[in-house]
Structures are given as C-alpha cells and as structure tokens.
C-alpha positions in Angstrom: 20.3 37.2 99.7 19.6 40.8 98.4 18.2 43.6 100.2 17.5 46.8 100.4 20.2 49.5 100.9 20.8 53.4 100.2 24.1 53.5 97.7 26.0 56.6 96.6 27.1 55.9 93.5 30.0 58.7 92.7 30.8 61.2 94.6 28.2 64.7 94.4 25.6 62.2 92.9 22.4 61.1 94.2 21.6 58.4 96.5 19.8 55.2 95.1 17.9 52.7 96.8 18.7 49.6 95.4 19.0 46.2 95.8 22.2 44.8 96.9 24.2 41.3 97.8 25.5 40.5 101.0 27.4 37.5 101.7 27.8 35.9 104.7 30.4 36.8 107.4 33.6 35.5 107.2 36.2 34.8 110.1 35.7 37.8 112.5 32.8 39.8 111.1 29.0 39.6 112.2 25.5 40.3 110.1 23.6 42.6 111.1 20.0 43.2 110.7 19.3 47.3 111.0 16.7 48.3 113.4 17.1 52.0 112.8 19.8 54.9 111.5 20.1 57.9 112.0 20.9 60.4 108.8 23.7 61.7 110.0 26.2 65.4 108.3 28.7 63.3 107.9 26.9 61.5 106.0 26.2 64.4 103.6 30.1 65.1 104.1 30.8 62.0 102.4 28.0 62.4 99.6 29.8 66.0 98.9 33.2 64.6 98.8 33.7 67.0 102.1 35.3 63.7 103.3 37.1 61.0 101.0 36.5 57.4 101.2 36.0 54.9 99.0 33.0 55.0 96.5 30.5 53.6 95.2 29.2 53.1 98.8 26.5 52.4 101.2 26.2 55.4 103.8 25.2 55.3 107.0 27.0 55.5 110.2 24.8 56.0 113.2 23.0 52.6 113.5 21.5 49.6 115.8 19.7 45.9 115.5 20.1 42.3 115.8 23.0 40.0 115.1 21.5 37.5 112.1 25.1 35.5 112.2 28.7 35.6 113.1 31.6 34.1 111.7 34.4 32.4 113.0 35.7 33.5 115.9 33.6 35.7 117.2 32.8 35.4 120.5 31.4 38.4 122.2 28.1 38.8 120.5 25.4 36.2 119.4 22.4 35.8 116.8 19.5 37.4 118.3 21.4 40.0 120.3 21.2 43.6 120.0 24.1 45.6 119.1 24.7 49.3 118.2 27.3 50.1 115.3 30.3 51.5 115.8 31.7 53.2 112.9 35.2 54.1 114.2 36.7 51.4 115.9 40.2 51.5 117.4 43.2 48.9 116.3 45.0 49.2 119.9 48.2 49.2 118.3 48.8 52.6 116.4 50.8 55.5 118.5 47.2 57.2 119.3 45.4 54.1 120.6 48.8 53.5 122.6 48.0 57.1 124.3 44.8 56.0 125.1 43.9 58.8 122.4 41.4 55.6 120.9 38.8 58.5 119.1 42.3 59.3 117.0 43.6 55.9 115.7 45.4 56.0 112.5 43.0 52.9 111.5 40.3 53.2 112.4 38.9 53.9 109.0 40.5 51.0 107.0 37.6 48.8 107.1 35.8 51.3 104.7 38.4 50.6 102.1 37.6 47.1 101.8 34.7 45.8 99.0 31.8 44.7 101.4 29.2 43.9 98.7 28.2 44.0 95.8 24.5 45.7 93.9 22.5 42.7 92.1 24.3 44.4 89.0 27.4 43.0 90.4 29.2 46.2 91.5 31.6 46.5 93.9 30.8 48.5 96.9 32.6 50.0 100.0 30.9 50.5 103.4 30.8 53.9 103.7 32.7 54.9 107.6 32.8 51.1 107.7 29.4 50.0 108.9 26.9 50.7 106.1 24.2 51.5 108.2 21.7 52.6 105.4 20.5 49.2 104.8 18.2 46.7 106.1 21.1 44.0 106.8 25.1 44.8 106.7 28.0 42.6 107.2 30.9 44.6 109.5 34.6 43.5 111.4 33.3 42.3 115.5 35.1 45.4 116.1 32.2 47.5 114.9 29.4 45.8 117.3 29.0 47.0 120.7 26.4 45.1 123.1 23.2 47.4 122.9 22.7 48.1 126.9 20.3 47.2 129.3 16.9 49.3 129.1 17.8 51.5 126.0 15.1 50.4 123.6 16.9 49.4 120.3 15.7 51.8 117.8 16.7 55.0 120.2 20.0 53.4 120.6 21.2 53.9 117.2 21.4 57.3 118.3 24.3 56.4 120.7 26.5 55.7 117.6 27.3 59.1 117.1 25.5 62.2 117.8 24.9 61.7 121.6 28.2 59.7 121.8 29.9 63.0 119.8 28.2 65.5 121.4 28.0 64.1 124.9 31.8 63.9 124.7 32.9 67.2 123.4 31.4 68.5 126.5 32.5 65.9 128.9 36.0 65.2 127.9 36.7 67.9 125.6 35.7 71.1 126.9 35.3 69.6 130.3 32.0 71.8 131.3 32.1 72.2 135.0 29.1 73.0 137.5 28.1 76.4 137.2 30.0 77.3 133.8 28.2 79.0 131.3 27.8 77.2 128.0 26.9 78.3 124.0 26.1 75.6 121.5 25.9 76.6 117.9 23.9 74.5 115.7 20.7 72.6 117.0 21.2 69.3 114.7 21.5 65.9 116.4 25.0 66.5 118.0 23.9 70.3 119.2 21.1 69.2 120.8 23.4 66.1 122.4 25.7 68.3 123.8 22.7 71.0 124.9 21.5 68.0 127.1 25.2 67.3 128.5 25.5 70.7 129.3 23.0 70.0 131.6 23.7 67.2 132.3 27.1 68.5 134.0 25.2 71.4 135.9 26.0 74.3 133.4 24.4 77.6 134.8 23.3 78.8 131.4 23.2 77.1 127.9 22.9 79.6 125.0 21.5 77.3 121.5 22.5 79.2 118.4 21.8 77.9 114.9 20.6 79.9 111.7 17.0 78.2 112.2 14.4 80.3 114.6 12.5 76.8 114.1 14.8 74.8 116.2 14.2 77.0 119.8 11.3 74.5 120.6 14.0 71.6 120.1 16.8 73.5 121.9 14.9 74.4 125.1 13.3 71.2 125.4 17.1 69.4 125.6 17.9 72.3 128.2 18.6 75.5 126.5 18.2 78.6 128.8 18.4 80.8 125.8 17.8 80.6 122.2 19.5 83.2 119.9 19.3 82.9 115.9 22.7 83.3 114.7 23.3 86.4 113.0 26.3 88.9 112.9 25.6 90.2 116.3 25.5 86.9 117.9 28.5 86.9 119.7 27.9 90.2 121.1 24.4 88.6 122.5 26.0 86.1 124.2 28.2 88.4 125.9 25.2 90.4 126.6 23.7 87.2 128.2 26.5 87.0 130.2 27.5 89.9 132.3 29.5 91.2 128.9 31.8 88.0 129.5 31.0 85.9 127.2 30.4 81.8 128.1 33.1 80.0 129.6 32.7 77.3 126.8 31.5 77.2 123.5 30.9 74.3 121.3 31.1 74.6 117.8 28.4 71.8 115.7 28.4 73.1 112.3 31.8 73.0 110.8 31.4 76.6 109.2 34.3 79.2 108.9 31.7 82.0 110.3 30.1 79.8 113.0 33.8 78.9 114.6 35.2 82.9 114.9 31.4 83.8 116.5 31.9 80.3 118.7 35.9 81.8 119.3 34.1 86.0 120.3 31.8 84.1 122.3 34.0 82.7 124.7 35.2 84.9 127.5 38.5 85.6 128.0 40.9 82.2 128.9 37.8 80.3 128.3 37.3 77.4 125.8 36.3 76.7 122.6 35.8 73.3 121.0 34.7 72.3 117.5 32.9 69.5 116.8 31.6 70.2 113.1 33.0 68.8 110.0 34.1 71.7 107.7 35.2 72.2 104.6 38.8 73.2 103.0 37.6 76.6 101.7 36.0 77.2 105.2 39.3 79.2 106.0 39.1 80.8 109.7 42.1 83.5 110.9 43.0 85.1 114.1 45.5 87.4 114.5 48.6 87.2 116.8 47.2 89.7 119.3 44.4 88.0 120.2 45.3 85.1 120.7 47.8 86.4 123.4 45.5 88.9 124.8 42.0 86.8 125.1 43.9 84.0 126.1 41.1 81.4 125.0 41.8 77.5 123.9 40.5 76.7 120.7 40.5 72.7 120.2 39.4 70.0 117.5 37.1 66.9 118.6 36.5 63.5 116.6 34.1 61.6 118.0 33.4 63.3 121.2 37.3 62.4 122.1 35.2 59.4 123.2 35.9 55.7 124.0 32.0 54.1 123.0 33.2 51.1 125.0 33.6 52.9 128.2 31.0 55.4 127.5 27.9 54.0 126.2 27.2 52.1 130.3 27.5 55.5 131.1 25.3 57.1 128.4 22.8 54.3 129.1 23.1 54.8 133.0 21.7 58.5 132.1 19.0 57.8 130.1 17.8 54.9 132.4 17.9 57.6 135.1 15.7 60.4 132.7 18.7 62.4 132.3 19.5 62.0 128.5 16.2 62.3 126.3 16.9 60.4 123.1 13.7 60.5 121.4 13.9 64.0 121.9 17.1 64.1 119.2 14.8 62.8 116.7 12.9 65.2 114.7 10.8 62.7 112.0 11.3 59.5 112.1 11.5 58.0 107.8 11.4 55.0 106.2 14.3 53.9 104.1 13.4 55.9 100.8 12.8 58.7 102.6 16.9 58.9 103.1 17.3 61.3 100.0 15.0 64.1 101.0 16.3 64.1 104.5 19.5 64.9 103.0 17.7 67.9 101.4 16.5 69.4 105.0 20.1 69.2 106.2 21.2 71.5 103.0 18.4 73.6 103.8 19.7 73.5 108.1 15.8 72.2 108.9 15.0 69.4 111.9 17.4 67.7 114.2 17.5 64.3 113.2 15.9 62.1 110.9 15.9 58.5 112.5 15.5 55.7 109.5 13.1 53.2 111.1 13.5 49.5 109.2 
C-alpha cells in the first residue's frame, strides 16, 4: 500500500512529497502508523550532507503513533499500541553498550543502511537515522519502538524521541546541573528550550537563553529562562556580568557553531563546565590555547543523545510531565501538516521558531 512520505532524493536537494511502497514487516520489525514528528536540525544535517547516511531517503527522526502490524517475533508491542520512535537504538554487544555508554554504540546506525522501501517509481530508499518518521506509515527493527507512557498524549510524545530526551540529558547526565548552579543555554530551538526546562527542572539558580533570535525570549522565559540575552560578540561578557563577573557554572552548547562553542567555553566560570550538544560542521573549526586551558580550568565535553538511555528515561521524562514539570506543547512553535515539511526547513536556515511538530 503506498503512502505519503517526505524523501530526500540526493544529498543538498530538495525534499519531495511523494508517494511511496511499504511492505509489510518481516521477522522482527513492526509498522507504524505516524501520529506526529517533529522537524528536527539533524534532519537539515542530513539534507546538507553535514551528516552521511545513505540516500535517497525518508527523513525524520523524532516521531510517535500506533503499531498497524508486527512480524514474527515480536513480542513487546501490539497493533493498536502507541509507541514513540527511537532512532538510535543500542546492539548491547559493541565495547560502548558493554560500558553501559548505550547513547555511543558502534551500531546503532546500521539499520539506516538497509533499503526499507521503495517510491511507486520503484526506487530504492533508506530510512534516514533508521526510523523514517516523515511519513504517514514506516516499517522499523522492534528495537526502534518504545511503549508510548502512561498519560503523555501521543502526538506530544514524539517530542520525547529527541529534543527533550537530548536536551533533558545533556543537563542531567552530562553537565550534571546541581541545585543552585547557574546555567547558560545557547540556542532556543527544540533541544535549547528542553534543556532550559531541565535546568529548572534540577533547581538551577539562574538560566541565561542565548540564541541569535530576539524573537525566541517569549519561548525561552516561558520554559524557565531568568534571562534572555541575544547573542552577539559581547555575550560572554554578559553572562559574566549576570553573574557576579563569574561566569555560569555550566553552559550548554545547542547550535553546533564554531562561534557559539568558544562564547559557550568564556561563559563558563573558571573549573566549570561546558557541554555541546549541537551538531556542527567540519569547517566549524574551534581553538584554545594551552594556557587557558590550564589556567581556567573548565571541562569542555561532547553529548549524543543527551548521553541518554530512552528506555530508562522516558518513565522518568513522563513522570515529569505528568507532574507539570516538563511542558511539551510548549517546545512546539507551529504545528504543519506533512507538505509543510520543506518550508519548515527554511525557518531553521533562517534560526526562526522552536519546533515545527508534523501533525498526520
């Protein structure tokens, strides 16, 4: 049966909504009927060729909906149950996943190498980061289906799949934000304003939003921003301003830009931490010099995927928005139908809205 789906042909090319053929899961997979996706950088990473993977391919990452059918074998989810999508799941067997390190494993990307569907034109296509979420239906390993939980209304928990899982986790279990610490957050897209609301979340003392937008403050205070700065060259010397001529005691990097991760790095005070989130390119070249590194004594760390385990943390994610802690309708900034998938990768060029949540 066809249906509807956004493909990217080649990479740097435009998306096309088209018509494509799914076939029915095999051994070990499940179908998936999309209730919503988010439009998602990566996404726009993938389009640009910032990261490789297999094309031509159906985007889409960040998604949630109903199980149509399972194959053979698969046992913990059923037709009619409502899963979210998740895009990077861990083997269990690779050196990482035997650390526990699961948001690292070495295979977590294979699936997206495989040849999912085809268009009606009888092309082959690859599910872009493995779930091919930009698409009314989509046909992905059991691996990639997590139980959708209790009272987290299905469209909002698309969300879950990565911005709030990403952002949540680089200030829980990356940075490690204690009560009382002072917090920056540079960029205000769906992951900034995820880890603006987990900054909170862990009792933060001040959160300081930063993004190139002054159109996003409305966004930023809403998710728990004590202070709104748009970023400029002097933004690092703001913050300090902000914070007794300190600096924060954590700053989390969202944008993936060379400039945003030195002002993130100046922002932090001395032998405090800096972690980065965002997905940059290979010409976004950053340097330090030997001094500083010894004198300010700062940590600068990486994060994939919120150095997050989704089994383990969406109860806990869902726990907090059950309770009103964790606003996800607050993350979403228009809510489009699938056609409307091309211009929302426009605003993100152009750094406008938060996120752009594909309602099927």
């Amino acid at each position: 049966m066809a249906v509807r789906a956004a493909v990217l042909p080649a990479v740097g090319s435009p998306l096309e909504i088209t018509g494509i053929e799914l076939p029915d899961p095999g051994p070990g997979q499940v179908r998936v009927r999309l209730a919503a996706a988010g439009v998602c950088h990566s996404d726009l990473s993938l389009s640009d060729g910032t990261m490789r993977l297999p094309v031509p391919a159906v985007l889409g990452h960040e998604g949630a909906g109903t199980v149509v059918s399972v194959g053979e074998g698969v046992t913990h989810v059923a037709p009619g149950d409502g899963v979210v999508l998740n895009w990077a799941p861990s083997c269990g067997s690779c050196h990482a996943c035997s650390l526990g390190e699961v948001w690292l494993c070495a295979n977590a990307l294979g699936g997206a190498a495989e040849v999912y569907a085809r268009t009606t034109g009888g092309t082959d296509l690859h599910p872009g980061l493995n779930v091919a979420a930009f698409a009314e239906e989509t046909v992905v390993s059991t691996s990639c289906v997590l139980p959708v939980p209790d009272g987290v209304p299905l469209t909002d928990a698309a969300l879950l799949g990565c911005a709030v899982l990403t952002g949540y986790g680089a200030v829980h279990h990356s940075a490690r934000v204690r009560r009382g610490e002072t917090v920056a957050v540079f960029g205000v897209g769906g992951v900034g304003l995820s880890a603006i609301q987990a900054a909170r979340i862990a009792g933060a003392s001040k959160i300081v939003a930063v993004d190139v937008s002054a159109g996003k403050e409305e966004l930023a205070r809403a998710a728990g921003a004590t202070d709104y700065l748009v970023a400029s060259d002097t933004t690092a010397r703001e913050i300090r301003g902000l914070t007794g001529k300190q600096g924060v005691d954590v700053a989390v990097e969202c944008a993936g830009r060379a400039v945003s991760i030195r002002a993130a790095w100046d922002s932090t005070r001395r032998g405090g931490r800096t972690t980065v989130v965002g997905i940059g390119g290979k010409d976004q070249q950053v340097t330090f010099n030997a001094l500083e590194i010894f004198h300010w004594g700062r940590t600068l760390s990486g994060c994939v995927y919120g150095n997050s385990n989704p089994a383990e943390d969406l109860p806990v994610l869902a726990e907090h928005v059950r309770a009103g802690r964790l606003d996800l309708s607050a993350l979403v900034t228009e809510r489009i139908s699938l056609d409307g998938i091309p211009a929302a990768f426009e605003n993100m060029l152009a750094g406008k809205g938060g996120r752009s949540l594909v309602v099927f």
